[in-house]
N, C-alpha and C positions, 0 to 999 in steps of 0.2 A: 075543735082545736082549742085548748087549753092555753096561758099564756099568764100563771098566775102572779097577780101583782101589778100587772101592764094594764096603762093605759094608753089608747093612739092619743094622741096629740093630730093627727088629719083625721075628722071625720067619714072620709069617700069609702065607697064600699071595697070588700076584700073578695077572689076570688081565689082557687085554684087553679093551677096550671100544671096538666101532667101529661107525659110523655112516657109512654111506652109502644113497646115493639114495634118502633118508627110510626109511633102515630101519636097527634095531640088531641088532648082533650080538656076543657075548662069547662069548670061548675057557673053554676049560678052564681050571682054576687050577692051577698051577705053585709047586714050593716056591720059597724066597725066597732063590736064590742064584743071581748072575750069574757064568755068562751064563746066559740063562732059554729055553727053546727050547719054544715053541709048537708042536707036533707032529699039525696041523688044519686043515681048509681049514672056510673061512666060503665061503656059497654067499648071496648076493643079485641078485635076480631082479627086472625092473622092466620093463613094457610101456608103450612110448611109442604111447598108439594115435592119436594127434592130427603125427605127425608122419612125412614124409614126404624132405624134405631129408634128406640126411646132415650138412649144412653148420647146420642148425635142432638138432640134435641137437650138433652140438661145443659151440652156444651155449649150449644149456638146460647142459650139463654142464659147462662154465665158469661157471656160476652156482651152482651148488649146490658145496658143500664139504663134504668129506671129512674126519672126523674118527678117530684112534685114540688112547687113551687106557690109560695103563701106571697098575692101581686094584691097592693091596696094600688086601687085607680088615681092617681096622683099621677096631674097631666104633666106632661105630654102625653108618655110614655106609660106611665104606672111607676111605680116602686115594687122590688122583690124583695120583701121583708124577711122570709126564709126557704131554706131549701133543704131537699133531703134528693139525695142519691144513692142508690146500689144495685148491685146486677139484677137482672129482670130474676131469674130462677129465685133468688131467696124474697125479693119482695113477693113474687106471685107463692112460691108455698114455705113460707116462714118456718123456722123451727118450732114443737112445739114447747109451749113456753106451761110452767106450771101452777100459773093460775087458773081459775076456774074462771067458765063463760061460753055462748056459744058460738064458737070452732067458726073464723070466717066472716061473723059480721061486725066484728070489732078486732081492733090492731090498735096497737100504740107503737106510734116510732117518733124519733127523738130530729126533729127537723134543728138546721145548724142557722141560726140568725144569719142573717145578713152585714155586713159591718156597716150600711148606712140605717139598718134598723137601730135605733138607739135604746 
């Protein structure tokens, strides 16, 4: 994660926080200096046993959203520094975009700060 310019002002470490297809998952924590590099795969797993269309499936998955979430450990609670949301179908298969690289193990998506992130 990229964040060019910024410096924390709170040292504590940073993780992820993502939510997809009703399930959470968080990374490892990462010291508090960008650029911050997640070095892990998250594995979630979901059986659609009621569904037989492919086309019934694009829709369930346009309805559910995708959530990932940039939390520095600033107690109690944490701080959520930013966020990014959209339906589960286009975060799992992106349009494709016309730069060059390979296809799946990199993404760029534009997380929305948080208004206590300064």
């Amino acid at each position: 994660i990229t964040c060019p310019g910024v410096l924390l002002k709170d040292k504590q470490e940073l993780y992820l926080n993502v939510f997809v297809l009703g399930q959470y998952g968080k990374t490892e924590c990462v010291p508090a200096v960008f650029p911050l590099f997640f070095q892990e795969r998250l594995v979630f797993e979901k059986e659609f046993a009621n569904i037989v269309d492919p086309g019934d499936l694009v829709k369930l998955l346009e309805f559910d959203t995708a959530v990932l979430e940039l939390i520095q450990l600033i107690p109690p609670v944490g701080k959520i520094l930013a966020t990014y949301e959209e339906n589960t179908r286009d975060f799992l298969f992106p349009d494709p975009k016309l730069t060059h690289g390979r296809r799946g193990l990199e993404r760029e998506i534009l997380m929305k700060r948080s208004p206590s992130f300064t």
